[in-house]
Structure formats: C-alpha cells, structure tokens
C-alpha positions in Angstrom: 153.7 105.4 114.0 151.8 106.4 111.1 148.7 108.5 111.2 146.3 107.9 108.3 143.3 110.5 108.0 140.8 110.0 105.8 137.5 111.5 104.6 134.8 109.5 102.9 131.4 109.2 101.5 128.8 106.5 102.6 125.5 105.8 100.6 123.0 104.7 103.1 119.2 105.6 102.9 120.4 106.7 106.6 123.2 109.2 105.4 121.6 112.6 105.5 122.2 115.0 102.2 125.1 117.4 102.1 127.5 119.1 100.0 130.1 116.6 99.5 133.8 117.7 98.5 136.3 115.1 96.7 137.4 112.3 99.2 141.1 111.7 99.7 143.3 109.6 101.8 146.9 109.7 103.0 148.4 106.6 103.4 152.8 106.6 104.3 152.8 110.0 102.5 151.0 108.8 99.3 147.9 111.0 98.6 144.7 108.6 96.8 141.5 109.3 95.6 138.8 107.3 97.5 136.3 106.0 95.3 133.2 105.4 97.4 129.4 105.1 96.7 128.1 106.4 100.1 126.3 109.8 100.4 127.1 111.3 103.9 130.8 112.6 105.1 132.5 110.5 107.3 136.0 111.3 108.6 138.1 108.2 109.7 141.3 108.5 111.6 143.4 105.6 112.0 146.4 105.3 113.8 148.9 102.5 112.2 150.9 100.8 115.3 153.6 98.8 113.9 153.4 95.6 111.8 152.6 94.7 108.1 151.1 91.9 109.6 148.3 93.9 111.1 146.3 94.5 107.5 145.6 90.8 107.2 142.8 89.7 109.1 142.1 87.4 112.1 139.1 86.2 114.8 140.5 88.7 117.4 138.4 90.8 117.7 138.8 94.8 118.2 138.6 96.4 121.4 137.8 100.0 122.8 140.1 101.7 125.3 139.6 101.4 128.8 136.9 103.9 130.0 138.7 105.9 132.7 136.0 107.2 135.8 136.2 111.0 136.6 134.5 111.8 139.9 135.7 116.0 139.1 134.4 116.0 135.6 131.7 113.5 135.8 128.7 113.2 137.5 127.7 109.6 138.9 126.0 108.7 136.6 128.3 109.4 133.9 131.1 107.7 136.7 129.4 104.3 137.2 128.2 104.1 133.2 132.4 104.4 132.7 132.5 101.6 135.4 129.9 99.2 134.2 131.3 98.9 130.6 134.3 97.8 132.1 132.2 94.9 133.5 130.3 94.2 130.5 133.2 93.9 128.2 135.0 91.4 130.4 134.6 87.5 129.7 132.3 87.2 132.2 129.2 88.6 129.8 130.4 86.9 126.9 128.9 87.9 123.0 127.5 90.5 122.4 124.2 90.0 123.4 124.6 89.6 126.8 127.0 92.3 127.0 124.1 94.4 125.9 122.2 93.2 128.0 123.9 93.4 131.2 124.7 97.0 130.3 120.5 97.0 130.3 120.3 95.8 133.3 122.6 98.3 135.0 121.7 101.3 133.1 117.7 100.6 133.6 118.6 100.3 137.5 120.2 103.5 137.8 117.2 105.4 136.1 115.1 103.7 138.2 116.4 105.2 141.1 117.5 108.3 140.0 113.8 109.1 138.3 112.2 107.6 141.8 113.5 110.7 143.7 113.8 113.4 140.7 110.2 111.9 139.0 111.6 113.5 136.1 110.5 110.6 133.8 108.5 107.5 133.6 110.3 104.3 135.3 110.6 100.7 134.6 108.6 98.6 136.8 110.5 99.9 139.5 109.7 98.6 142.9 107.0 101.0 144.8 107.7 99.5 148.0 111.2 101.0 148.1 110.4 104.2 148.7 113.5 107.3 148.5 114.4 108.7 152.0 113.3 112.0 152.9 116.1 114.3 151.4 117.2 111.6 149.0 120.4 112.1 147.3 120.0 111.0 143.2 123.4 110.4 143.2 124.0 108.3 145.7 120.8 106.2 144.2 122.5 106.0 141.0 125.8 104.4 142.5 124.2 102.0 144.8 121.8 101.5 141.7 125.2 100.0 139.7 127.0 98.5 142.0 123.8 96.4 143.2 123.1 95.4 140.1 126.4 94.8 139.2 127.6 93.0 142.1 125.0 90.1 141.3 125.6 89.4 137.9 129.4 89.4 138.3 131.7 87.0 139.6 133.2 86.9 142.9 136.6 88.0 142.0 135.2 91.0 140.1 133.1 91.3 143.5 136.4 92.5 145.2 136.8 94.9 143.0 133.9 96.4 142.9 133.8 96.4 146.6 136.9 98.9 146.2 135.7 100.9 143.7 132.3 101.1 145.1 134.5 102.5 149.0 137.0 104.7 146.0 133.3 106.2 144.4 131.8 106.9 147.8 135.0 108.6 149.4 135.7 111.0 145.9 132.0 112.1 146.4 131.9 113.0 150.4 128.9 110.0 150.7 128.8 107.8 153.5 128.7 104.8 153.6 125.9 104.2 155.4 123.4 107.0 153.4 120.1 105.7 153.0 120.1 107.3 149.5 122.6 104.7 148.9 120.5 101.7 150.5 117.8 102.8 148.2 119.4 102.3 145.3 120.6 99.1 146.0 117.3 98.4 146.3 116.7 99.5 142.9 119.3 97.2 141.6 118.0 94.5 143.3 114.9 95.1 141.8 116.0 95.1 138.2 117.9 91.7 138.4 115.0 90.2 139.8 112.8 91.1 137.0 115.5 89.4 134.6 116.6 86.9 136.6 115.6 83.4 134.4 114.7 85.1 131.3 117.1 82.4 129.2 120.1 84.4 128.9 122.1 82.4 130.6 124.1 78.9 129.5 119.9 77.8 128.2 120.9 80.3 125.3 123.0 78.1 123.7 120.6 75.4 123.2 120.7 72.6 121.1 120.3 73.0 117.4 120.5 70.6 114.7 121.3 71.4 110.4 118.7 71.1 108.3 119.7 67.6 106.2 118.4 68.8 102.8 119.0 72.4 102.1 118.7 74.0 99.4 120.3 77.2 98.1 119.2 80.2 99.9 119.5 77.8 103.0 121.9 78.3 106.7 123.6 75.5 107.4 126.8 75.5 109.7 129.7 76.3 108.0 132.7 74.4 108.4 136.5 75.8 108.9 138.3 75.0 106.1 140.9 75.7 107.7 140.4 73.6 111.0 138.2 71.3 109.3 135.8 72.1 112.2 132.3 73.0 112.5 131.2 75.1 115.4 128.2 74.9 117.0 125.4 77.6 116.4 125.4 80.3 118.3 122.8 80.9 120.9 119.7 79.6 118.8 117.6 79.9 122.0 118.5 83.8 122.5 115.4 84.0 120.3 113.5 83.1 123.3 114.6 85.6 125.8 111.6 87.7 126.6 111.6 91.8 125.6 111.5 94.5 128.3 109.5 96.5 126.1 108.2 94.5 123.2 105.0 92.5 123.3 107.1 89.9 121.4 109.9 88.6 119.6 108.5 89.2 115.8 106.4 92.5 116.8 108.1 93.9 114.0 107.6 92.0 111.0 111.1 91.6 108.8 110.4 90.4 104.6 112.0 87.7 103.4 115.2 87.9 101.9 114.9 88.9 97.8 114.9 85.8 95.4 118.2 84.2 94.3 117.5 85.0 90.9 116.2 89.0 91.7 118.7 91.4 90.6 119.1 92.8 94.1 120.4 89.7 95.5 122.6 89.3 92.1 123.8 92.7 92.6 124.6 92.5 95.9 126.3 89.1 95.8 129.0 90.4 93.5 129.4 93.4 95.8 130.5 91.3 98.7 132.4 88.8 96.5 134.2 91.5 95.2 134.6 94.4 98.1 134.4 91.5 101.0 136.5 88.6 100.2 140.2 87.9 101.6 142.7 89.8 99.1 140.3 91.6 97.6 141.9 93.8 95.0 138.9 96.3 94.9 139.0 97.1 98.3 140.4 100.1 99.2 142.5 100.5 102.8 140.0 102.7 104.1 137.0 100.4 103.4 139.5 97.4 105.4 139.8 99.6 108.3 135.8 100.2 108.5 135.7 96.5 108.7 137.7 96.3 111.0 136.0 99.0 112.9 132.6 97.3 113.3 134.3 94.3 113.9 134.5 95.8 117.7 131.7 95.1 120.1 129.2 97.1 120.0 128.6 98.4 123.3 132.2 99.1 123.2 131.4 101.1 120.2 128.1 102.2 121.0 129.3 103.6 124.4 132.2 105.6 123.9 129.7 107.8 121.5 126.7 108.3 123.4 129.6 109.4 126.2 130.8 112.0 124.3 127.4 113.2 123.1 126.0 113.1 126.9 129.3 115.1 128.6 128.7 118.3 125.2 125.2 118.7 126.3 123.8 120.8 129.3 122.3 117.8 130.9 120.6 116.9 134.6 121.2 113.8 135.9 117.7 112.5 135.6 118.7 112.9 131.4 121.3 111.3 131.3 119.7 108.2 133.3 117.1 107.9 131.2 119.3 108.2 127.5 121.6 105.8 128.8 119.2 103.4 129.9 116.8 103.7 126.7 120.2 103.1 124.3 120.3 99.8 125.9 116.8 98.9 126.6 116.2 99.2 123.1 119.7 97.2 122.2 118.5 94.5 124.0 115.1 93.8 122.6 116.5 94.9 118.4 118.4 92.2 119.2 115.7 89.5 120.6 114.0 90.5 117.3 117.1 90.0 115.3 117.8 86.5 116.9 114.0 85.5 116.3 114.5 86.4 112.4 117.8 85.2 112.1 116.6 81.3 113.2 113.6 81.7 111.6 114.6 82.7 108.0 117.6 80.9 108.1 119.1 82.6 104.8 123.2 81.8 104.3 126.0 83.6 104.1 127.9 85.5 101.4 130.8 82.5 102.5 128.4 79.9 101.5 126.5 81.9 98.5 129.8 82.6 96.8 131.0 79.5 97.2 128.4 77.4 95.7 127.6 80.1 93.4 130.3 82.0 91.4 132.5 80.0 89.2 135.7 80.3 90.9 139.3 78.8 90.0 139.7 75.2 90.4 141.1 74.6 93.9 140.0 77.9 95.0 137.8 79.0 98.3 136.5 82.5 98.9 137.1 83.2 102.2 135.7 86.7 103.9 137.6 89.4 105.0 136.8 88.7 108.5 137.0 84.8 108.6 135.6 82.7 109.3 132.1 84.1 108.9 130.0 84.0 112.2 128.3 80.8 113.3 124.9 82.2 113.2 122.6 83.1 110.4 123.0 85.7 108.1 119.8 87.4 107.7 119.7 89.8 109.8 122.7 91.3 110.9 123.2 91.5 114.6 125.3 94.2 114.5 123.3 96.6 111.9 120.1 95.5 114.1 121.6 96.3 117.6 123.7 99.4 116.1 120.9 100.8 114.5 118.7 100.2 117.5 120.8 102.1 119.7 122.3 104.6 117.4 118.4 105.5 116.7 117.8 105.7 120.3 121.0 107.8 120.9 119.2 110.0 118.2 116.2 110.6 119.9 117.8 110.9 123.6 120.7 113.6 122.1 119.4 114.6 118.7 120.7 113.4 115.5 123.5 115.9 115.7 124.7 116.4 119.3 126.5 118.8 118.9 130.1 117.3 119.5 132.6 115.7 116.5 132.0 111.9 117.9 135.0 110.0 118.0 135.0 106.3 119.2 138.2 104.4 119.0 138.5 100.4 118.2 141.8 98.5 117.9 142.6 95.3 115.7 145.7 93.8 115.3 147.3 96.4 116.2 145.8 99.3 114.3 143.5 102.3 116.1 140.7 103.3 114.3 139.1 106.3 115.2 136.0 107.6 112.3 134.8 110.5 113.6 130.4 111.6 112.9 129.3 114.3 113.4 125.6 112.7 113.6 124.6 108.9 114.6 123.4 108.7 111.1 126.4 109.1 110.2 127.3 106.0 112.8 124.4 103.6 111.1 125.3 104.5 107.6 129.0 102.9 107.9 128.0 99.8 109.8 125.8 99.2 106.9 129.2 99.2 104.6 131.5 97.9 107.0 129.6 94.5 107.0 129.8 94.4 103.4 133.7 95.1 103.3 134.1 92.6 106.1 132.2 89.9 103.5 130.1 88.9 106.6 126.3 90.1 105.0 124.9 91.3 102.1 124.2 95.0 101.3 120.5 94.3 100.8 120.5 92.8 104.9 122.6 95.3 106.3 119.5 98.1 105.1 117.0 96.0 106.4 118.4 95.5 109.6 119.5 99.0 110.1 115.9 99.7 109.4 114.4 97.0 111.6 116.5 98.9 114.4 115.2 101.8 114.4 111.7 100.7 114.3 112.1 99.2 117.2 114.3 102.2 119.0 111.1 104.6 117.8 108.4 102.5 118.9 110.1 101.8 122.3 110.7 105.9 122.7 107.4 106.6 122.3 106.2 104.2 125.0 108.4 103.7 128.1 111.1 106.1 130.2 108.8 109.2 129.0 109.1 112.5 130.1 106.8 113.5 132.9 104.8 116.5 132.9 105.1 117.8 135.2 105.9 115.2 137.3 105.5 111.3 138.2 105.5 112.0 141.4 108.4 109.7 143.0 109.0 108.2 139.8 105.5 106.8 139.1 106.0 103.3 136.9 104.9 101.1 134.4 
C-alpha cells in the first residue's frame, strides 16, 4: 500500500486568504511540484490499494466507510445520525437527492422531538397534539424520533434490522422499552413523514421527458453512449416539482443565464475542462484526478462524515446538535429543488457535448470526460456544487467556518482511499468547485454559480426556521 500526501492550493472566491507555502506531492517516492491555481490550503491524503487499473476511470461510484454507532462516546443523537446514513446510502434511497432527503426527513424528526422537551430552538411544524411526558427524556425522543421515521420509508427487510438495532440502542442506554419518552418521539417521526408523504419524490420524479428536436448550440439534449450506443433517459425531470420545506418556491432564488458562447468566460472555461477534464488528459496532475474522484462520492456520504467530526470537537448539548444536523439537510434538500428547477429550465449542455461539437479534434476522435459518461441531467447547475455548498454553508453557520477540528472525510474509487483533510468548510466548497472541472462533468463558470446559489439558500433558510429561542419556546413552540 502506498500512502500519497499531498498539499494544494484551490482558487475559489470561497477559499479564505492565507499565507500559502510551495505545494508538493509524493507519489511512489517521487517528490513533484503541484502546479495549481486555487488560493486556500487544502491537504489531501490518499491511500493507493493495489491496482494500476484503479487510475482509470469508471461509473462506480465512490463510497464512504461504514459509520460505526458508539453508544459510550456518542450521544443519541450523534448514535442514530451514524445509523440513519447507513439507511440513506443503501439502494433503497437511490440518487442523491433522495438520499438527502431522507436524511431530511430523519434528522428534522429528531429535532423535533428533542427541541419539544428542551425548547431550546424553534421546530418544524411539529405536531402540538403530541405533547412530551412529564419528565421527558430527549434522548429517548431522539431514538424513537429515527427509528419512526425510518422504519416507514424503509423496506421491510431493512425493518428487521432496525427492529434490532432499535432493542441493541435501547439496552446500551438503560431505556425501556416501553418509556413514554420513546412513544413521543415516534410520534414525532410519524409526524414528519406525514408532512412529506406525496411531495413527488417518489417513482413520479422520474417523469416523462422528451429532447428538444431542434437544438441549437448552447442546448441539453440526451447524450448518447458512445460506447453502448445507448441513450439514457433523463434523470428525474419532475424533481423540480417536489415542494421546499422552507422555500416559498422552486426559483426563489433567481440563477443568470449561462454566459454567451462567444463571451470569453465561457471560451476560457471550455478549454479548461477540455484540457484539465477529458479522459487522458496530459495536464492533469494525479492529485487533481483524485479530487475527482473524491466528489465523485455521494454527498451525504461526504457531507456527513464532516459535520460528524465538527459536531463530536465541539462542547455541544443535544438540542445543538439536533438542530445542525437537521438544518444541513433541510437546506440540502431544498438547494437542490432549486438546482433541479434551473437545471430543466435552462437546459445549457455539457462540456461532453460543447467540446465535441466545438473544438476541432482529430479525425475519428471523441472527447470523452474523466468521469464518463457525463450525467444524464443538465449541466447548468451543478447538483453537487448546489447541494455541497448548501450544506457545507449551513455546516458553517451551525459549527463556524473553522470548527475547530482538521476534517477528514474518506471516499473510495476503484480501489483508492481519498482522504483531503479542511481545516474550514470553505475549504470543503472551494474543491468541489475544482473537482467538477477535473472530472470534465461542468464548467468552471457553473461550478461558482452553484456554489454560490447554495449558500444563498443555506443563509436565507438560517435566518428563518430552527432559530434559537430566547429564552425559550416553551415545549418547542413551531412554525
């Protein structure tokens, strides 16, 4: 096994400014300079397991490790957050919007009932009939606040197992069964289903969706597989459709148009990706590969493993935690509605299609991305730099830019660990803006404006729901 460390510099409006030393990497005992254009110091660690084969690129996705529950170190609701990722990851929430989403769900349903006894913060339409026992135990809400909401969005195999690990969770923590702490938060889950239960998330998603027959450059059509010869259908078009917790609407935040073919942004930034993106690139430097291959994780995967580490270094109550976790996703959930709405609405093509029909390339010849095939969405925005700036913006305002704590989130792809390590979540937004470049999925110049369109939404939804209460809501009080 290799190790490969590396430190590099990322040049992201998002990238705070510091004193930068020379960046250098050490790949098999060969020292290199990096040549970068970013502005904020990023370390990347990156574990090589085996293979050559493992630096060419494929669909598989990467993965994050298995969260592992602590009932001695963690409190429940840092125990059932570990749980519930489990659950989201799995192929029963599949993409990554509804894995946001159900990780919404959960997390909204455990603040609800933890802030209903503590009325340390605002809640979420939380149901005022369900009223904590006398005496109530928060953290007993909080686990029957998951596993409710859990246990009816999952299927009945996982049911089992949850059953088991709900009996395992209860025994660790000296709870009984039958505490009416519990029962209320049950409730509480049941309550946050409810609300979500038809909002078009389901298999109505992926709705019908036709190419337009005469587009014209600039314009999203399907892109078929040059190497299967197929053309997948588009994925979820209706998503766009699926109604906000917070937001008054899909397009509440306004997103410009992408910049004219013939502006020297777009120019600028279509030789970038055609350059630093494409499949044997020979610009690309082995540290910018394994940032693609990073972000090519999902992102609650991603997203999760660092707000974990930046909740467990900070002298938090249980009512904090709650509320962080459940405003990461909250706001994760609607950046992406917003992103979905923009994506189907501006319909602006890829950097697969753009280079394609655009850059004189050898006869015979097709530019292919890093990470082919490109997505079957639209490209403008990016989903990821939308929801990873949402909830990296949000993690920002629950923890504070710098937490305190050297995050260090772990992804594996074909068989290579990568592990950057931030020491802020700007730090976290700045490199997803690169990574989709290197990974020839988007455009620089979308990557920004997503990133951007993220934390709009993360700030405008912080300043209006899960607020702090002073001194107190009283029970939990509600919007």
């Amino acid at each position: 096994m290799t190790t490969v460390t590396t430190k590099i510099t990322a040049s992201s409006k998002w990238s705070r400014i510091k004193e930068m030393i020379p960046s250098r990497i050490n790949i098999g005992g060969i020292t290199m300079k990096a040549q970068t254009n970013q502005s904020a110091a990023i370390k990347l660690a990156v574990v090589l397991i085996l293979l050559a084969a493992a630096f060419t690129a494929t669909r598989a996705q990467g993965v994050a490790p298995a969260c592992v529950p602590d009932t001695v170190r963690d409190d429940a609701v840092m125990e059932w957050n570990c749980r519930t990722v489990k659950y989201a990851l799995s192929s029963t929430f599949a993409g990554a919007l509804r894995q946001i989403r159900a990780m919404a769900v959960v997390q909204l349903a455990v603040h609800n009932a933890v802030n209903g006894i503590t009325g340390e913060y605002e809640t979420y339409q939380r149901n005022v009939a369900n009223v904590p026992p006398a005496g109530a135990s928060a953290e007993a809400a909080a686990i029957g606040a998951a596993y409710q909401a859990l246990y009816l969005m999952v299927t009945p195999a996982q049911r089992s197992q949850l059953d088991a690990e709900l009996a395992s969770s209860l025994n660790e923590r000296g709870i009984s069964p039958g505490d009416m702490s519990l029962a209320y938060g049950r409730n509480e889950g049941q309550n946050v289903v409810t609300l979500r239960t038809g909002d078009g998330s389901g298999p109505e998603a992926q709705c019908a969706y036709a190419d337009n027959t005469n587009p014209q450059p600039g314009n999203w059509v399907r892109i078929r597989n040059v190497d299967t010869n197929a053309t997948p259908a588009a994925a979820t078009p209706c998503w766009r459709f699926v109604p906000p917790f917070v937001l008054d609407r899909a397009d509440q935040f306004a997103l410009a148009d992408p910049p004219s073919l013939m502006s020297g942004e777009y120019i600028r930034d279509l030789q970038e990706v055609r350059i630093y993106g494409g499949q044997g690139s020979t610009v690309r430097q082995d540290w910018q590969t394994r940032i693609a291959d990073f972000w090519d994780g999902p992102p609650v995967g991603i997203t999760n493993q660092a707000i974990r580490q930046a909740a467990a270094a900070q002298s938090l109550g249980l009512s904090d935690r709650a509320r962080a976790f459940a405003m990461v996703y909250v706001v994760g959930t609607d950046a992406s509605i917003a992103c979905w709405h923009h994506k189907y609405t501006k319909l602006f093509w890829r950097p697969e299609t753009a280079v394609n029909n655009s850059a004189p390339l050898p006869r015979g010849s097709y530019w292919k991305p890093y990470l082919f095939p490109s997505h079957p969405h639209p490209e403008y925005p990016s989903g990821h730099a939308t929801n990873s700036g949402a909830m990296f913006t949000a993690a920002a305002l629950a923890f504070g830019d710098d937490p305190g704590v050297t995050m260090r989130p772990t992804i594996t792809r074909n068989g290579i660990s990568i592990t950057p390590e931030w020491e802020s979540f700007s730090e976290g937004i700045s490199e997803v803006i690169d990574a989709r470049v290197y990974s020839g999925l988007h455009f620089r110049f979308t990557d920004e404006r997503s990133a951007d369109l993220g934390g709009q939404i993360a700030e405008y939804i912080h300043t209006r729901v899960l607020r702090k209460c002073t001194p107190s809501c009283s029970g939990g009080g509600g919007r």
